[in-house]
N, C-alpha and C positions, 0 to 999 in steps of 0.2 A: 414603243416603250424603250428608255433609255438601256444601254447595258450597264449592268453595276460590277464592279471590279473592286476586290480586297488585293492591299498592300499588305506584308508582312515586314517588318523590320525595327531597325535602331535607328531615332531621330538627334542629334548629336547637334551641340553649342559650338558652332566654329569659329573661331580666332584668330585673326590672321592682319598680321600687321600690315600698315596701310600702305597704298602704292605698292614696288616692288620693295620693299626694305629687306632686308634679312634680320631674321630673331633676334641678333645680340645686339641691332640697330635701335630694336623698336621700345617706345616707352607709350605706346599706344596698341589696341587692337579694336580689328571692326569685329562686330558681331553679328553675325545670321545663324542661321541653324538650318542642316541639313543631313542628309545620309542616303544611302541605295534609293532603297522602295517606298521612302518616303517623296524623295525628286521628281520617281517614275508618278507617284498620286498627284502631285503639282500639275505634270504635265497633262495629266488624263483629266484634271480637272479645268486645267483650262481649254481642254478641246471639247468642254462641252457635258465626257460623262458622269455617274455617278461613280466614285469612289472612295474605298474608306479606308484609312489606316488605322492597322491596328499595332500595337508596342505595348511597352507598361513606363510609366512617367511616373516620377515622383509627383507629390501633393502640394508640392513645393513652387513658389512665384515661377523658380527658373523651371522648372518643369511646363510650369501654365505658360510661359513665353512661349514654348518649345509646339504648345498644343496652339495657341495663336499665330504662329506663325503657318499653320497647316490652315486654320480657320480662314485667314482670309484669302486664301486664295478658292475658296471653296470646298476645298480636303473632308472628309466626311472625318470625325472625330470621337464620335460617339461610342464607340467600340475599345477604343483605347482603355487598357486598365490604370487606374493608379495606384501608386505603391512604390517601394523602393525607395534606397537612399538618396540617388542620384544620377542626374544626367549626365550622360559622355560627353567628353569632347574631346574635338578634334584641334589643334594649331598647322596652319598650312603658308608656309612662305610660298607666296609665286615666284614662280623662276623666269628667267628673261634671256633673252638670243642662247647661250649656250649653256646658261645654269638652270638645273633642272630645279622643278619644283618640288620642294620638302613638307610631308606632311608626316607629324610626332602622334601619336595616340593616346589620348589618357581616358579609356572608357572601361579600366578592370571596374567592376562588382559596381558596374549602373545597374540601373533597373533593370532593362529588358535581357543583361548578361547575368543579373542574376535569381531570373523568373523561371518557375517549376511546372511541369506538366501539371495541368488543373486551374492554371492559373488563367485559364481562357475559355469560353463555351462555345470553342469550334464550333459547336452543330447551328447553333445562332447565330456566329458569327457569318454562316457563307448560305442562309437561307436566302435564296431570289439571287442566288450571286453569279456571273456568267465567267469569269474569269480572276484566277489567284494568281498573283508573281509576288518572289521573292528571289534573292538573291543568295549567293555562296557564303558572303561577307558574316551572313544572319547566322548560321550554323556555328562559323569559327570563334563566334563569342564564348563558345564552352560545350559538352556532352551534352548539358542540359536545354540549350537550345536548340543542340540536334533534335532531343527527343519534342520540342516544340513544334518543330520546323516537322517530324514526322509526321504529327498530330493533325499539323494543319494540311497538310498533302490529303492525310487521309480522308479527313470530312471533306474540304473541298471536291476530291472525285467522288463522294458520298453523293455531295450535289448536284453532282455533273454538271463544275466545269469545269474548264481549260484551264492549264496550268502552264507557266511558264518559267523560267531561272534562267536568272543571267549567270556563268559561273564566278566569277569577280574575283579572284582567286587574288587573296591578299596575306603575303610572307610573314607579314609583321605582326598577325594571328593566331597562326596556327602553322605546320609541317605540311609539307607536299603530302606526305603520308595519311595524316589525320586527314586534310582535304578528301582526298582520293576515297578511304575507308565511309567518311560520313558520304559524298557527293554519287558515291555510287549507292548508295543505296536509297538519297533521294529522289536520284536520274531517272528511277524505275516509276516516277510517279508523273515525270515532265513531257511533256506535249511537246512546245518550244522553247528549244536551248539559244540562249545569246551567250557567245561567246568573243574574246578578243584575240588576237596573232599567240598571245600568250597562255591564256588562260587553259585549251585544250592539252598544253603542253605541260603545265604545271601541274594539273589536276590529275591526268588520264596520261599522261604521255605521248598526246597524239600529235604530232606535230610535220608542219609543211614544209615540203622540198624548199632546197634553194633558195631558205629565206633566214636574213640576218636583222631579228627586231632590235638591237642596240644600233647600228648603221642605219636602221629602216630602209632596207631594201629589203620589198615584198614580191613574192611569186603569187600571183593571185591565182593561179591555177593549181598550185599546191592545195590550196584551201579546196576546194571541192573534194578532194581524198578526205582531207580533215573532217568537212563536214558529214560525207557519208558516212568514214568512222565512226563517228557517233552516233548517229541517227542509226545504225546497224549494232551499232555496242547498244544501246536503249531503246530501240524503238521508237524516237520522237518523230514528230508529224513534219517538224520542220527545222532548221537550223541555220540562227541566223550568224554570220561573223563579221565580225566591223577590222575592219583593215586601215592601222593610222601607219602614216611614212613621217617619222617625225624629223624633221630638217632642221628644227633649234625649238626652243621652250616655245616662240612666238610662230614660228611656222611649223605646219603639218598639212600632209595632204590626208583626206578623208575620205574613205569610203567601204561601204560593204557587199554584203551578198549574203542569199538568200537563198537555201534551200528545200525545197516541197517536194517530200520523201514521196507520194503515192506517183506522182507526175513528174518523175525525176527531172526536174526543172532544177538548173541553177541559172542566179539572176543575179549579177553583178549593179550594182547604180553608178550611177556618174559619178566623177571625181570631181570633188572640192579641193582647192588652194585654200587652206587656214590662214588666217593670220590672228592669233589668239590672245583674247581679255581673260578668258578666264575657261580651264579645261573641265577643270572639276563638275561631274556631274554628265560630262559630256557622254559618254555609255548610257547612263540613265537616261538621258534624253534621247538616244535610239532606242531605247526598250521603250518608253512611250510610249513614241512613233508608230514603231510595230505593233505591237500591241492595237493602239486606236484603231490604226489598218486591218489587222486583221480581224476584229470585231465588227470592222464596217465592209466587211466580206471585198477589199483591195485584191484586185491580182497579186501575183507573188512582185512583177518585177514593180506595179505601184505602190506595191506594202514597205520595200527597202528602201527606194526613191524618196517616198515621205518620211519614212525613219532617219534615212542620211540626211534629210533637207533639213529636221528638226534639229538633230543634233548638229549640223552645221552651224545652224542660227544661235545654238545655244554656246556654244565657242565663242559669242561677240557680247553674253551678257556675264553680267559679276554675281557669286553666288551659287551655291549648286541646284539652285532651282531655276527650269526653262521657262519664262515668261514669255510665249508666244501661243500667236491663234494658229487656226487650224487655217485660215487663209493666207494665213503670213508665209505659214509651210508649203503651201497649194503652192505660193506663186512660185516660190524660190524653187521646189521641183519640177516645176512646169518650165524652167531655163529664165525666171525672171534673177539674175543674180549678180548687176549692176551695184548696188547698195546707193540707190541716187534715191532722195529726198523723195517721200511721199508726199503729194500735195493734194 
């Protein structure tokens, strides 16, 4: 029987002018839709399992675009409420060799920032359900979504299952502080934490020797401290950290690591050389990874291996959704990572 996995989050209209242009250039924009736990259901969906996201969408065309766009890729939809004024968006210029990439927000009083405990039948929503993830991003939309985000913690271990959160800790939200106040007290509900170079450090203050994330020089040995911190400050099963070296907007090196609190195993992956289409999304497409992995009972060091392999592949597609199989990922972990012509 397949595993069923509920998303929680905000599905966002993204805009983003074509090729590399900058904002004040552009008299065009392309259109996708995307967001956190929306990406991560993309990617579970195309390896195969069941998955549903759940949000609140307006009733409105742009809204139903926003629910098509999950549709076809097999996203489970039916959970979703609607309601609300309006869908978020996002505008992201890409950045290029040494200009960073710029993403603006305009998602105040969308839907799902401004949907009210009640507004969802948690206990329905996570019947036969083996696994919840959401993200930090979800909470920072307002108090009110905190108390969503509790909501859904709690039926889902109602359920018994797994829960996971990426931390995603994003400035342009909300305060270090608000962060810290809400995420601790969601932490007490999380199983596995994904976290980045930054985000323990933002959130919690926990942060690794030796290491300068604006230069991208990483001690990856500091992270292990990092990651027990946490796993000792909450209790999580496991923690995973993704480790980018970012050497200009188009190159980064990639990789992470993986820890399994009972077997005190930590597990580094190999290192990728980026050379990058498009980043966005790219975290989300290692919580996937993980995720699929650990559902399909993956060792720890093959659960990071396929998580880093997806998100690698996902650094070469446009969009914040990862369009790849589960053999695509196979190969590329398995050292297939020439990029020569399938024939």
């Amino acid at each position: 029987m397949s595993k069923k996995v509920v998303t929680f989050g905000e599905i966002m209209l993204r805009l983003q002018p074509y090729d590399y242009l900058r904002f004040v250039q552009a008299d065009s924009f392309e259109v996708t839709y995307g967001g956190g736990e929306a990406n991560v259901a993309v990617s579970l969906a195309n390896y195969g399992l069941d998955v549903d996201f759940v949000t609140k969408i307006p009733k409105h065309a742009i809204g139903q675009c926003a629910v098509n766009s999950l549709r076809k890729y097999g996203v489970g939809t039916g959970k979703i409420v609607r309601g609300g004024d309006r869908l978020g968006i996002y505008f992201l210029e890409k950045g290029a060799s040494q200009r960073g990439s710029v993403c603006i927000y305009d998602r105040a009083h969308s839907a799902i920032a401004d949907a009210q405990p009640g507004d969802f039948n948690w206990e329905e929503i996570f019947k036969g359900v083996d696994w919840f993830h959401f993200t930090g991003i979800t909470p920072a939309l307002g108090p009110n979504v905190v108390a969503l985000c509790v909501e859904a913690c709690k039926a889902a271990k109602a359920a018994g299952a797994k829960i996971s959160c990426d931390l995603n800790y994003r400035g342009k939200l909300w305060t270090r502080d608000e962060a810290r106040v809400a995420m601790t007290e969601l932490c007490q509900y999380v199983d596995v934490c994904i976290a980045n170079e930054e985000d323990a450090k933002d959130v919690f203050g926990i942060e690794a020797e030796n290491t300068d994330i604006t230069s991208g020089k990483l001690n990856k040995e500091g992270y292990k401290s990092v990651a027990k911190q946490l796993a000792d400050k909450f209790g999580f099963e496991k923690v995973a950290i993704t480790l980018r070296e970012s050497i200009s907007a188009f190159d980064n090196d990639w990789r992470a690591m993986l820890y399994h609190v009972a077997s005190d195993e930590y597990c580094f992956s190999k290192l990728y050389h980026l050379h990058i289409i498009d980043r966005v999304g790219g975290g989300d497409s290692f919580g996937g990874g993980l995720i699929y992995s650990l559902l399909n009972g993956k060792s720890t060091q093959d659960a990071v291996e396929f998580a880093v392999a997806a998100s690698a592949l996902k650094h070469s597609i446009e969009s914040d959704f990862n369009f790849v199989t589960v053999d695509e990922v196979e190969k590329l972990a398995a050292g297939n990572a020439s990029g020569r012509v399938q024939r």
